[in-house]
C-alpha positions as CSV (number, residue, x, y, z in Angstrom):
1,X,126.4,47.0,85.0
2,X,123.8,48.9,83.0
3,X,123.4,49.9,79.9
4,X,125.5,53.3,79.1
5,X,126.1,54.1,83.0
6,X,123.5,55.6,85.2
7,X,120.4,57.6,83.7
8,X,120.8,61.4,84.0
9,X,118.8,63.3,86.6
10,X,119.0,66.8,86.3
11,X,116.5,68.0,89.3
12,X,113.0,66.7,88.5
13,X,113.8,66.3,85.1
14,X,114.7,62.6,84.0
15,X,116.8,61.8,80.3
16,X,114.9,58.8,79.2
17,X,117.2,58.3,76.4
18,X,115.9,56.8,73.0
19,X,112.8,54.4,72.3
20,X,112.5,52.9,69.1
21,X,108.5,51.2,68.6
22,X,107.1,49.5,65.3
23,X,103.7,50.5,64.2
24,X,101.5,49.6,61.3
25,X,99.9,52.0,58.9
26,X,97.9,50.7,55.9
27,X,99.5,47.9,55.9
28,X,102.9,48.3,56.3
29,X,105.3,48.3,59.0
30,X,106.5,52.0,60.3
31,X,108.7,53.0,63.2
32,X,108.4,56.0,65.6
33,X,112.2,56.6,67.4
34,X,112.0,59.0,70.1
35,X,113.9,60.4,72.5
36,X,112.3,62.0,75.7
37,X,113.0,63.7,78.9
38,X,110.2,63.6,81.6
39,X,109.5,66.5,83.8
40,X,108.4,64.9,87.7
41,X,106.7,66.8,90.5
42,X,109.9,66.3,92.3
43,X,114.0,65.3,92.4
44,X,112.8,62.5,94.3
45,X,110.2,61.2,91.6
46,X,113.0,62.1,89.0
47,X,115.4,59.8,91.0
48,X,112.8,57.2,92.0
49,X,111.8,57.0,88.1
50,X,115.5,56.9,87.5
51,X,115.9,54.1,89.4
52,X,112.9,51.9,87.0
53,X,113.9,53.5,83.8
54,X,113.9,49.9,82.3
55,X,110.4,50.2,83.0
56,X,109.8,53.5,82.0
57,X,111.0,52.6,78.4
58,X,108.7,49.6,78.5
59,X,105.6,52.0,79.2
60,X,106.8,54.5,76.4
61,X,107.3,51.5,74.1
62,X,103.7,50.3,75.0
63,X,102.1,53.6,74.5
64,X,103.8,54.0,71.3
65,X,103.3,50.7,70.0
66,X,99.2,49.8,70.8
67,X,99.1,52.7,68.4
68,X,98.0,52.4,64.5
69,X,100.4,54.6,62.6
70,X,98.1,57.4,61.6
71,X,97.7,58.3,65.4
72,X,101.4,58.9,65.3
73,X,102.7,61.1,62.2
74,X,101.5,64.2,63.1
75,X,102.0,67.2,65.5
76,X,98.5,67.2,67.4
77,X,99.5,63.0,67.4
78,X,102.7,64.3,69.1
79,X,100.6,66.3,71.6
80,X,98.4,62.7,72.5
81,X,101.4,61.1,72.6
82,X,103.3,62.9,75.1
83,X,99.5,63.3,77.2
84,X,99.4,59.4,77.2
85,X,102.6,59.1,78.7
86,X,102.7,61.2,81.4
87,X,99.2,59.5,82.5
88,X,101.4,56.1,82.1
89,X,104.2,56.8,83.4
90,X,102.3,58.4,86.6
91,X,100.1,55.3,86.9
92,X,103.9,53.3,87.7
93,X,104.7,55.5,89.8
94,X,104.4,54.9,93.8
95,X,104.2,58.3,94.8
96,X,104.9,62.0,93.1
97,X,103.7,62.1,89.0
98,X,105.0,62.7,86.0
99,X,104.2,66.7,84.6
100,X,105.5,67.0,81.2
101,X,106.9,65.0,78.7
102,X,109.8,66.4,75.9
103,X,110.2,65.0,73.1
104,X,113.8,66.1,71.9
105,X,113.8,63.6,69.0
106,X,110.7,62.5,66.8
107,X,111.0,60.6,63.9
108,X,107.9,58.6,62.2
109,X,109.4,56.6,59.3
């Protein structure tokens, strides 16, 4: 079984659920929890991507994570963020891309 059921496809748009990454800034360790919905070209890349969403969170968790802290705790960071992403996640992808990238929780701690 996986984790919490099936992931939620609503048309091209994919619930990715919550990534928490650790981060370093000056020093210390920080941690950037987010949760993020992914826009696709299509249903069938939101269901495709459904289908690897383990690996989806690994890719978010990579982008997030190769990152120093001060690239992170702003909005214009944000912006990056969600830019980097999509060009990940489209890179897995076997066919279709993703579009846009929601975040619809951010928290830099």
């Amino acid at each position: 079984g996986g984790e919490g059921g099936s992931p939620i496809v609503h048309g091209d748009l994919l619930d990715v659920g919550r990534v928490t990454a650790s981060t370093v800034q000056g020093g210390e360790l920080h941690y950037v929890i987010l949760t993020a919905k992914i826009k696709f070209d299509a249903p069938e890349t939101a269901q495709e991507a459904a289908k690897n969403l383990s690996r989806l969170k690994d890719v978010i968790l990579h982008v997030v994570s190769v990152r120093p802290g001060e690239e992170l705790d702003d909005l214009q960071d944000q912006e990056r963020l969600r830019e980097l992403i999509k060009q990940e996640v489209s890179a897995k992808l076997p066919g279709g891309k993703a579009e846009e990238v929601y975040f619809t929780q951010y928290v830099y701690q």
